[in-house]
N, C-alpha and C positions, 0 to 999 in steps of 0.2 A: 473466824470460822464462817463460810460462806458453803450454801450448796452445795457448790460445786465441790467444794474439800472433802464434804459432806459423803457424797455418793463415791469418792477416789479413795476413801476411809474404808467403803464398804464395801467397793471393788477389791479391795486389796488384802481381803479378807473372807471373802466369801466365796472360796474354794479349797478354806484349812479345812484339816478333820475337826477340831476343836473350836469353831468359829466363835463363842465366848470368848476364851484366852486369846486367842488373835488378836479378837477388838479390843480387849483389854490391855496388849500390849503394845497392840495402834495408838490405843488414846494416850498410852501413859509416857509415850512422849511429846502431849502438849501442856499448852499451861492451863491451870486449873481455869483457866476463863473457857478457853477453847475447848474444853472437856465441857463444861455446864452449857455451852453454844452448843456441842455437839448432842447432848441432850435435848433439847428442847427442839432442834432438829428434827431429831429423830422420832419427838412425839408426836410432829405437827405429820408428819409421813405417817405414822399411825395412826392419828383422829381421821387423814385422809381417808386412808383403807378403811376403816372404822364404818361401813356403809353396808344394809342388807344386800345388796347387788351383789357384791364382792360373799360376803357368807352363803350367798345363795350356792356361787360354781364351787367354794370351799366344801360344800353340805354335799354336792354331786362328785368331787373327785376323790373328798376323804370324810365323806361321814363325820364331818368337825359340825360338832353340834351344841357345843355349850362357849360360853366367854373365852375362857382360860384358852381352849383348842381354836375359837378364832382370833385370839392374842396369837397365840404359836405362829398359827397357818400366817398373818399380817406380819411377824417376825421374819419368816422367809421368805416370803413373797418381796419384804424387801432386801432380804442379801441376793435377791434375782438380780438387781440392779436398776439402774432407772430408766433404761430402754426398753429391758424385758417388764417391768411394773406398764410402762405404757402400753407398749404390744398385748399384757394381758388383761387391763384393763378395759384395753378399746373392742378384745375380742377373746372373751375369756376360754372360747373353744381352742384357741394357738393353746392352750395347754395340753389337748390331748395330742398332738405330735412335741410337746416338751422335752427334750431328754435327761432334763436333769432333776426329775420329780425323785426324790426318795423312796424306794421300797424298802419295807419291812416285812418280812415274812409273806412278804409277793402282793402286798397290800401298800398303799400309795400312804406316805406320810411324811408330807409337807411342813413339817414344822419344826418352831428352832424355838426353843425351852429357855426363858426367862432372858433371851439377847437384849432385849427393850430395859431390860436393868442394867447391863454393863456398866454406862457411864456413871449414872448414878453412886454403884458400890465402890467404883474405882475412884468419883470425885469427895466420898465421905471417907475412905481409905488416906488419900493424900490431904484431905483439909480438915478431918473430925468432925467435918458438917454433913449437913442434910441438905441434897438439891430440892426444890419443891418436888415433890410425885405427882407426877402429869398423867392420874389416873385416866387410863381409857375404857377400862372393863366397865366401868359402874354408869358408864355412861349407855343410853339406848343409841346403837346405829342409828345413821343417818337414812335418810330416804322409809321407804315401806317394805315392813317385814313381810320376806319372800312366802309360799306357800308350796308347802313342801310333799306337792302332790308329783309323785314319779311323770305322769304323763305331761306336767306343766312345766317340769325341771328339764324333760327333754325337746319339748317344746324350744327351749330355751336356751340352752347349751345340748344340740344333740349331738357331736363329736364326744364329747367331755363322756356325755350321761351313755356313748355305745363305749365307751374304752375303759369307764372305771365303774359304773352304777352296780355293777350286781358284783364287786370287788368289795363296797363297803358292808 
């Protein structure tokens, strides 16, 4: 399991309605090596995101305000893919012309519920083990924690903060 299989794993799956079961029946046909590679992958893509920068434009498009909701939002952000992960990295405003943000009841919700376990439950399923848990919640983002003053947020992302702020 190299990257690149990595991200053609994610593409290939990140247009189901069910994008859990998808990956889950992506992964289960490799071998339990390439299932535990494909974890550890997927957590170092995580610790990536894992940055106040990134919770700052997640805090302006969907009011994702605690761990758990920027677990989620880092979740989908990468079944984006890893062109669209760059493009929104480099310029987290390309989000407010996005068109593939999730709405729920006409409110933006970018997030994908517990994907960062698939491999995990799938490789203890097939082997009766335990991958190691490559906690990321408990850890403090990287860089400095944003300030979460409306006028600095638009400052900052003002496409983002005129298309979704008074949405949250």
């Amino acid at each position: 399991m190299n990257i690149d299989t990595f991200w053609q794993i994610i593409s290939s799956v990140q247009n189901e309605d069910d994008v859990n079961l998808a990956l889950r029946t992506a992964l289960s046909t490799l071998e339990k090596d390439e299932i535990a590679q494909f974890d550890e992958l997927y957590t170092q893509q995580l610790r990536m995101l894992w940055h106040w920068d990134n919770w700052a434009f997640a805090y302006v498009l969907c009011g994702c305000n605690t761990e758990y909701d920027f677990l989620d939002f880092c979740n989908w952000l990468i079944l984006q893919g890893k062109d669209n992960i760059t493009q929104i990295l480099s310029s987290p405003d390309y989000l407010a012309g996005y068109e593939h943000i999730p709405m729920v009841n006409e409110l933006p919700a970018p997030y994908c519920d517990e994907l960062d376990l698939v491999a995990g439950l799938l490789y203890e399923d097939i082997t009766g083990e335990e991958l190691p848990y490559h906690n990321v919640v408990n850890f403090q983002p990287q860089g400095k924690r944003f300030r979460n003053k409306p006028k600095l947020l638009k400052e900052q992302f003002p496409r983002l903060f005129d298309k979704y702020w008074n949405k949250n």
